[in-house]
C-alpha positions as CSV (number, residue, x, y, z in Angstrom):
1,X,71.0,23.6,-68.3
2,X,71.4,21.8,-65.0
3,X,75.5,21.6,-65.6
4,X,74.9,25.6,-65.9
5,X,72.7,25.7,-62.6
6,X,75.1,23.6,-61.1
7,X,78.1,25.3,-61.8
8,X,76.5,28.8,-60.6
9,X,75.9,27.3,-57.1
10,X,79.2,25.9,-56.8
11,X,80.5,29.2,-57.7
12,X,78.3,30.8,-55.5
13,X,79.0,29.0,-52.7
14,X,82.9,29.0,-53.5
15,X,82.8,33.1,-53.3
16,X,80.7,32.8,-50.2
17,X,83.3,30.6,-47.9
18,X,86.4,32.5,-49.7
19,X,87.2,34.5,-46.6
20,X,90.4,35.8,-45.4
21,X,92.0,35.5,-42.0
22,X,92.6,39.1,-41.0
23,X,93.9,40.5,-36.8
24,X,93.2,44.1,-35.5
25,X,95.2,45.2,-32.9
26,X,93.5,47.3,-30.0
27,X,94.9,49.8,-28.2
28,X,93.2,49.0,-25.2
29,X,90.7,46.9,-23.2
30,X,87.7,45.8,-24.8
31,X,85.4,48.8,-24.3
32,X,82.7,51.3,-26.2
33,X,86.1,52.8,-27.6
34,X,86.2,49.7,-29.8
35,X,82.2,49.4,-30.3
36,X,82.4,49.9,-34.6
37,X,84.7,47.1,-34.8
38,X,82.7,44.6,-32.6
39,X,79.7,45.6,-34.5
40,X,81.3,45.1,-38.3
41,X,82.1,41.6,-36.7
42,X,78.5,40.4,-34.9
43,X,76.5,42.0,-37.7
44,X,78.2,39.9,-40.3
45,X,79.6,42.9,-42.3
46,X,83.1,41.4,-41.9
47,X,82.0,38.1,-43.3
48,X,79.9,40.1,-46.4
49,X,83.2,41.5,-47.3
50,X,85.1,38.5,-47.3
51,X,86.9,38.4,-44.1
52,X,87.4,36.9,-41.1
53,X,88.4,38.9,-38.4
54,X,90.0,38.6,-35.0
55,X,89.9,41.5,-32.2
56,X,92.7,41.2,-30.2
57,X,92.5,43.8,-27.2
58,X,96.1,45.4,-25.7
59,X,98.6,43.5,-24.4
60,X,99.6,45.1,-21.0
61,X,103.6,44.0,-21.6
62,X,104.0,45.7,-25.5
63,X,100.5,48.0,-26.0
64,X,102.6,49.7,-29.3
65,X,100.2,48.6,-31.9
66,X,102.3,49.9,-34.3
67,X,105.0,47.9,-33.4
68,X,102.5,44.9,-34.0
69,X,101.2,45.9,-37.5
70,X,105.0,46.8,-38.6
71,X,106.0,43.3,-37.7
72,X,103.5,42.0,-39.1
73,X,101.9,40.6,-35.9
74,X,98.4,42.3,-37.1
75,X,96.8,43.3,-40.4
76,X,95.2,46.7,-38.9
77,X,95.7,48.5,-35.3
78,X,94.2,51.7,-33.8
79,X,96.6,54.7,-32.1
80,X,96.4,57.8,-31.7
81,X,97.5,60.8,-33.8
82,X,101.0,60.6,-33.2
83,X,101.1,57.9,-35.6
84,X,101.8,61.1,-37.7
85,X,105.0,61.4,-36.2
86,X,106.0,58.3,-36.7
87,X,105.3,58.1,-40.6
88,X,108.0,61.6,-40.1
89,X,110.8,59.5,-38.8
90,X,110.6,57.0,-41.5
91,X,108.2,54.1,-40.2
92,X,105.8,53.1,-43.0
93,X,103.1,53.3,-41.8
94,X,99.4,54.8,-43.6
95,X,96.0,56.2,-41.7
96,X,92.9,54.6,-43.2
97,X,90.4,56.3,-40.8
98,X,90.3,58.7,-38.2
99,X,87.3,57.4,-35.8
100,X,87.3,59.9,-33.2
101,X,87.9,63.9,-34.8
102,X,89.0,65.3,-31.5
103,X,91.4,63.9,-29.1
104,X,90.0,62.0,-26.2
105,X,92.6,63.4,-23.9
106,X,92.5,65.8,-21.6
107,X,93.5,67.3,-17.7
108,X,90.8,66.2,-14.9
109,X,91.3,68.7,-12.1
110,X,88.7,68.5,-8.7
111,X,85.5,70.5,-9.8
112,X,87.0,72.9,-6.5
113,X,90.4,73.5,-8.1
114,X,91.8,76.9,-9.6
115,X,92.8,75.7,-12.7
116,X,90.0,76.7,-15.0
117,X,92.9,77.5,-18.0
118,X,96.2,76.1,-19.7
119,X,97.7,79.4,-18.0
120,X,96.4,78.2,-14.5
121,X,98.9,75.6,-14.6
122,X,101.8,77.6,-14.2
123,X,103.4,76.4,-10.9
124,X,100.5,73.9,-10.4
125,X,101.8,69.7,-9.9
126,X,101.1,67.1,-12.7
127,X,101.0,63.5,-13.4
128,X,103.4,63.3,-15.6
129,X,104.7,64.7,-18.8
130,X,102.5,63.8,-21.9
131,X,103.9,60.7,-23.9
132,X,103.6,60.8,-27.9
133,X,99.6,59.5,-27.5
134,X,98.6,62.6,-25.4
135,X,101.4,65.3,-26.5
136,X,98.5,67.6,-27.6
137,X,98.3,67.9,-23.5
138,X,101.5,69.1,-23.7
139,X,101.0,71.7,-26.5
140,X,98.4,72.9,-25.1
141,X,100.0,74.1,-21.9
142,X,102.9,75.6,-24.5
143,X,100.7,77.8,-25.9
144,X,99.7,78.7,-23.0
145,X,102.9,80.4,-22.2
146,X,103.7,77.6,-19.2
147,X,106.7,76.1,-19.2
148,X,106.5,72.6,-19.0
149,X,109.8,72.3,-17.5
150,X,109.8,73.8,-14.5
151,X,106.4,71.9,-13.8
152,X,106.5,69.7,-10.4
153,X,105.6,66.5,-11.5
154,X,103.5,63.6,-9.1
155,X,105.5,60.2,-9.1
156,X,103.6,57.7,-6.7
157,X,102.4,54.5,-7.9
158,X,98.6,55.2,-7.2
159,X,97.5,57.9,-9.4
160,X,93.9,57.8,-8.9
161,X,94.1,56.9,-5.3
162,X,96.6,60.4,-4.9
163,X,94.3,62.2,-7.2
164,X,91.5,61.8,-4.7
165,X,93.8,63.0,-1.9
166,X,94.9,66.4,-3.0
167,X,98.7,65.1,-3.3
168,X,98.8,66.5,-6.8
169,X,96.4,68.6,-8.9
170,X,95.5,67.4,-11.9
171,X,95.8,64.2,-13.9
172,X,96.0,63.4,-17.7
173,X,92.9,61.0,-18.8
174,X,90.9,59.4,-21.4
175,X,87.6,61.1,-21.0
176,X,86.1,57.9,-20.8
177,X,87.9,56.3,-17.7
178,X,89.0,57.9,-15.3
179,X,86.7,60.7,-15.2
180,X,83.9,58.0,-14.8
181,X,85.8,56.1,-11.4
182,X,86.0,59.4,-9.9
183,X,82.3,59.9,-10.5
184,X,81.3,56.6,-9.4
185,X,83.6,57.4,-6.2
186,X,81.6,60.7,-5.4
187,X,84.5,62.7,-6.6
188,X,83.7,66.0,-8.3
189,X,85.7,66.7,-11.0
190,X,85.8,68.8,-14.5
191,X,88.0,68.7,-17.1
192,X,90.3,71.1,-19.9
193,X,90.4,69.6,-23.2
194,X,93.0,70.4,-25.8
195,X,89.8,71.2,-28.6
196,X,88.7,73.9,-26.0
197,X,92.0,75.8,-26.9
198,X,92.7,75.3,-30.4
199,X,94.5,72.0,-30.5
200,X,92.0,69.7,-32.1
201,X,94.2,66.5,-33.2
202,X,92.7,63.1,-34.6
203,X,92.4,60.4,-32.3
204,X,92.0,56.6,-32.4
205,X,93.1,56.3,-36.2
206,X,92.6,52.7,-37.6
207,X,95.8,51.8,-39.4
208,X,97.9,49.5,-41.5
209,X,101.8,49.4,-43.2
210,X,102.4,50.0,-46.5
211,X,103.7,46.4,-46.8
212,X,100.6,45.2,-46.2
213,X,98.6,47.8,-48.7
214,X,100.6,47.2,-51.5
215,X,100.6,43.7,-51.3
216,X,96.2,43.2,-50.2
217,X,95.0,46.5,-51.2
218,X,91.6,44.7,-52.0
219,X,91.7,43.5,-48.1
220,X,92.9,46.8,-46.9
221,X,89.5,48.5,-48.8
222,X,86.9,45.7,-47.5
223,X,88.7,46.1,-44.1
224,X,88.2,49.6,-43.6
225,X,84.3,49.8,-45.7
226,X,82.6,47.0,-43.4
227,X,84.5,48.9,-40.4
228,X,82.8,52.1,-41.1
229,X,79.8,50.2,-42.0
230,X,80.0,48.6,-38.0
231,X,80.5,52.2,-36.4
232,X,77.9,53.6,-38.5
233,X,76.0,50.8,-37.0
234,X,77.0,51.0,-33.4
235,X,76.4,54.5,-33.1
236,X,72.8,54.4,-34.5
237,X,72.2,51.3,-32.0
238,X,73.8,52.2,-28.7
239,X,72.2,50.3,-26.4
240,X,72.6,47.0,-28.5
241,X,76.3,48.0,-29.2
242,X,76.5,47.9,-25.5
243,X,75.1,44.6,-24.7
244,X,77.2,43.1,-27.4
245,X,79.9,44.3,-25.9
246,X,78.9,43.0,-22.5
247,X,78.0,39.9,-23.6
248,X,81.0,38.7,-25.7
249,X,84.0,40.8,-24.8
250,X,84.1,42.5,-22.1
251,X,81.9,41.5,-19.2
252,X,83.4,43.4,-16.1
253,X,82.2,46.4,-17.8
254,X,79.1,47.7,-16.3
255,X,76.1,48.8,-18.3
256,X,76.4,51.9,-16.5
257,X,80.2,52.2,-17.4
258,X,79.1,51.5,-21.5
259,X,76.5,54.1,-21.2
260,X,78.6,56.6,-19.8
261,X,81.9,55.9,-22.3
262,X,79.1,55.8,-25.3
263,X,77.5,59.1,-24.3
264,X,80.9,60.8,-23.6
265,X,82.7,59.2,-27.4
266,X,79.3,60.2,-29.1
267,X,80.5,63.8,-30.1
268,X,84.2,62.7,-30.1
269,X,82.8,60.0,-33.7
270,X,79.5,61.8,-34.9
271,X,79.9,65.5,-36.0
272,X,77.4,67.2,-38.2
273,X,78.8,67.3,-42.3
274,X,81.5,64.9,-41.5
275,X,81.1,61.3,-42.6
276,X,82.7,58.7,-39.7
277,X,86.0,58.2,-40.1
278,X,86.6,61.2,-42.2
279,X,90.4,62.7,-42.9
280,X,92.0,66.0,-44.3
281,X,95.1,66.0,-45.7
282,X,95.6,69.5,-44.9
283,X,94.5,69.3,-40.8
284,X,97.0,66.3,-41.1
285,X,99.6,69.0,-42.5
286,X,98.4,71.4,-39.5
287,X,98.8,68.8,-37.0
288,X,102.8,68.1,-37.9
289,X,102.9,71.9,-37.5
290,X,101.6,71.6,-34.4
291,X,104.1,69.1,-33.3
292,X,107.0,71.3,-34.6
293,X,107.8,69.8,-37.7
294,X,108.5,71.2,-41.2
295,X,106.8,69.5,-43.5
296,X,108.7,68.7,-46.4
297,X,106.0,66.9,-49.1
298,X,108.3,66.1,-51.7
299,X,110.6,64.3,-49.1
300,X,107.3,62.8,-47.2
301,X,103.8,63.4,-49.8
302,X,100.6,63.1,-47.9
303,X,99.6,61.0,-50.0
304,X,101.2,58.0,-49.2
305,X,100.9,58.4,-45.3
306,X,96.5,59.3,-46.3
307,X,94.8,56.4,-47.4
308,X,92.3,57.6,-50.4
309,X,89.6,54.8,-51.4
310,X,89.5,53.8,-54.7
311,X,86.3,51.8,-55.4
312,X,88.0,48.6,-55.1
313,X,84.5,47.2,-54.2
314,X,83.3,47.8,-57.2
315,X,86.0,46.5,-59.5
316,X,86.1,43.2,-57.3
317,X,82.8,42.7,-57.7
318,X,83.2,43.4,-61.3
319,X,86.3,41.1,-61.9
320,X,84.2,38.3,-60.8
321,X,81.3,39.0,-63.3
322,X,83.7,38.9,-65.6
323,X,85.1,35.2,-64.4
324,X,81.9,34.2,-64.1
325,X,80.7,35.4,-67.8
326,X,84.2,33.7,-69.2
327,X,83.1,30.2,-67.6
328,X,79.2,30.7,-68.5
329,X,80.9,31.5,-72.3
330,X,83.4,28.3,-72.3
331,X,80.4,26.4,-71.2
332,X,77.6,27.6,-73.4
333,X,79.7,27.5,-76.5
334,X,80.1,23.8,-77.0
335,X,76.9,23.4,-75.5
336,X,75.0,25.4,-78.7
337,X,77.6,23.8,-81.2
338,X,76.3,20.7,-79.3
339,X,72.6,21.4,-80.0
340,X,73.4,22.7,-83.3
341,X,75.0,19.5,-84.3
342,X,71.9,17.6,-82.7
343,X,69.5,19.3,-85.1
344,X,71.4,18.8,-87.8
345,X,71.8,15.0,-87.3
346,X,67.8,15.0,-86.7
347,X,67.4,16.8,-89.7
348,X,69.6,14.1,-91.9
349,X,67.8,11.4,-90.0
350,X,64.0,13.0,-91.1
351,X,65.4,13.2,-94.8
352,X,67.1,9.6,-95.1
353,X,63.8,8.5,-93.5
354,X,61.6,10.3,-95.8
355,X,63.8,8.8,-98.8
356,X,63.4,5.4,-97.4
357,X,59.6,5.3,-97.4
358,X,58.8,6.4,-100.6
359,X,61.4,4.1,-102.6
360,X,59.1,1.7,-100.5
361,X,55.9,2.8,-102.0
């Protein structure tokens, strides 16, 4: 019985220190943006699930995350919905989760502009013309009837800086940043949001390739639960989420700056009936529309670009049961033919004992 005991704790302690170096790829700065992630990490649901993970935040010189996760520089990265587009001309990649529902992009404009409306735009001067992250800015204005062509576009070096001067009028932002420098410089502004007008778009969608899903599915599954499990976690505990983040990643960020970017993402990740990190496979179908393409689901299914769970949890934990009942079995069987034996040689011993002493009487 102690072999038995002993060989559970080894086995125990072999499934326990079995983890499995894993990178995520940022798409920015360490921030609130990021909190879940941080949170799976410090609260040890990572390490539960196996895995130990590293949180790489953007590099300024190449921030394409997918670029990274295609070469194989990173297990897992998080873009934006245009990752869509990219599955559509051929790059294999697959959506896990989408942690914010709504895009996080939008126009700032000064609180005493005109533009209250994508229509307001027409003839108005820009920062620039939306890149693939943001193009639901773009579409926006398009339905608007404004043609984004003929829109006078800013080109200086200091957009915030110009912003604050008048010398264009308005500015395309994460609602998160630069809408929080202007406040903390005592600059009114408000801003128009794609959602406002119909183009509601994923953003921030954790992500992997297909090479690496087909090869570590069981990885790709704990990856994205114990995820989930930290952004559940992070937004029921703000406040600590915050001082994590302070304390270990990003300590230029104020408190005050967290708050605001935690306050500000809270309706963005948490909306009522709709589980964090929750996908459709037909608003995934809408969006290409949106984006002018014609889907074609026999030449490019859905399915393989919408990661579906499939309880591997449960069938992992399983398998090892069943390794464990197979060793318990190889163990315990020459044990009881052991013990068997041993009573039967005790038995034989009794007998030839019993013999002995009466031929001696």
């Amino acid at each position: 019985m102690r072999i038995i005991a002993t060989l559970m704790i080894l086995i125990t302690n072999s499934l326990a220190c079995a983890t499995e170096s894993v990178v995520l790829q940022l798409k920015w700065t360490h921030q609130f943006q990021f909190a879940g992630y941080y949170m799976a990490k410090e609260k040890g649901f990572y390490e539960q699930a196996g895995l130990d993970v590293t949180i790489l935040p953007a590099d300024s010189s190449n921030p394409d995350t997918q670029f990274k996760v295609l070469a194989g520089q990173a297990h897992f990265g998080v873009t934006h919905s245009a990752i869509l587009q990219s599955r559509m001309q051929g790059k294999p990649v697959v959506a896990l989760a989408a942690i914010l529902q709504s895009s996080p992009y939008c126009w700032m404009v000064k609180e005493d502009s005109d533009i209250y409306t994508p229509k307001d735009f027409k003839g108005k001067r820009i920062s620039y013309l939306g890149k693939a992250e943001n193009a639901e800015l773009m579409v926006m204005l398009q339905q608007a009837g404004v043609d984004i062509t003929k829109l006078p576009l800013y080109s200086g070096l200091s957009p915030l800086r110009d912003f604050r001067k008048g010398l264009y009028d308005a500015l395309q932002v994460y609602v998160t940043n630069e809408p929080f420098e202007m406040r903390q410089a005592g600059v009114a502004t408000r801003q128009i949001c794609p959602k406002q007008y119909g183009v509601n778009v994923y953003g921030d969608i954790l992500f992997t390739s297909e090479n690496t899903l087909s090869q570590k599915p069981n990885m790709v599954e704990h990856f994205r639960s114990a995820s989930l499990m930290g952004w559940r976690y992070a937004m029921l505990n703000m406040n600590e989420s915050i001082d994590v983040i302070r304390s270990k990643y990003n300590p230029d960020k104020s408190k005050a700056q967290l708050a605001y970017e935690a306050d500000t993402l809270r309706p963005f990740i948490t909306q009522a009936g709709i589980p964090i990190g929750s996908m459709s496979e037909n608003r995934w179908h809408w969006i290409a529309q949106l984006y002018g393409y014609t889907f074609d689901k026999q030449q490019i299914p859905l399915g393989d670009f919408v990661y579906h769970p499939k309880n591997i949890e449960d069938s992992y934990q399983w398998s090892w049961m069943l390794i464990t009942a197979s060793i318990l079995t190889l163990l315990c069987v020459p044990l009881y033919l052991h013990l068997i034996f041993s009573r039967h040689l005790k038995y034989r011993i009794m007998q030839s004992t019993q013999q002995h002493e009466k031929k001696v009487e």
